[in-house]
C-alpha positions in Angstrom: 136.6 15.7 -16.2 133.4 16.6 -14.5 134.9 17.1 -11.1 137.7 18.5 -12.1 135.1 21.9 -13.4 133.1 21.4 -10.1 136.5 22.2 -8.2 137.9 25.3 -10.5 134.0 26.6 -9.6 134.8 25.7 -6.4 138.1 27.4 -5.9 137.1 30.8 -8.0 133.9 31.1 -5.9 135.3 30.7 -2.5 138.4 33.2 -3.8 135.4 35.6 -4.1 133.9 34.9 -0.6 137.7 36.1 0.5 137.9 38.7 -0.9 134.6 39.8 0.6 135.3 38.8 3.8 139.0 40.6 3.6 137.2 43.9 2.0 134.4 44.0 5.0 136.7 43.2 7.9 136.0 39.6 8.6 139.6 38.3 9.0 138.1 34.8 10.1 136.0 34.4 7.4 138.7 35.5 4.8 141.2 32.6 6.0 138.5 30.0 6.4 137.2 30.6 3.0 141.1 31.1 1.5 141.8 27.9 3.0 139.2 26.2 1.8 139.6 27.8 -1.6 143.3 26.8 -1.6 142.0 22.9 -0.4 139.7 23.3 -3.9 142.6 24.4 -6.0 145.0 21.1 -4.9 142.3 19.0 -5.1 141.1 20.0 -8.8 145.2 19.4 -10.0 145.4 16.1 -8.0 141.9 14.9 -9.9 144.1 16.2 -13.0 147.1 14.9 -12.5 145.4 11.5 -11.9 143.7 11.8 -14.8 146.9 12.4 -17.1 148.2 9.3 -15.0 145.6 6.9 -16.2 145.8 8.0 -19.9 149.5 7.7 -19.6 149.4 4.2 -18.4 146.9 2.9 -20.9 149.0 4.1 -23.6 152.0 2.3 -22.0 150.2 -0.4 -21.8 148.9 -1.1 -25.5 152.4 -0.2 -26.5 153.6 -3.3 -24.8 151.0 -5.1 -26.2 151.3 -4.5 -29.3 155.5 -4.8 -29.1 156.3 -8.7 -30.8 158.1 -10.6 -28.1 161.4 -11.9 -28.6 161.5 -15.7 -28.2 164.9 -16.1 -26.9 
């Protein structure tokens, strides 16, 4: 959960270094630092996505535990 908030930081801050890059001229600057704000953004939903992913398995998994078998 922690990292997750490190990267939305991440990605809003390095949006703002853009757009002051953009405003003052600095076209190199502006798609380095919209790059890497992009690279910030994908990174904070994969962390999130894993996340659901593990909280989605251990529910599957203690409802098949707790599921009686069927002796056949």
């Amino acid at each position: 959960m922690k990292i997750e908030i490190v990267f939305q930081l991440l990605a809003v801050a390095l949006a703002g270094v853009t757009i002051y890059f953009l405003f003052t001229g600095n076209r190199d600057g502006g798609f380095i630092s919209a790059v890497l704000a992009c690279v910030a953004f994908f990174l904070n939903v994969r962390f999130q996505a894993k996340a659901r992913n593990k909280i989605r398995e251990a529910e599957r998994e203690a409802a098949l535990a707790s599921e009686p078998s069927d002796p056949q």
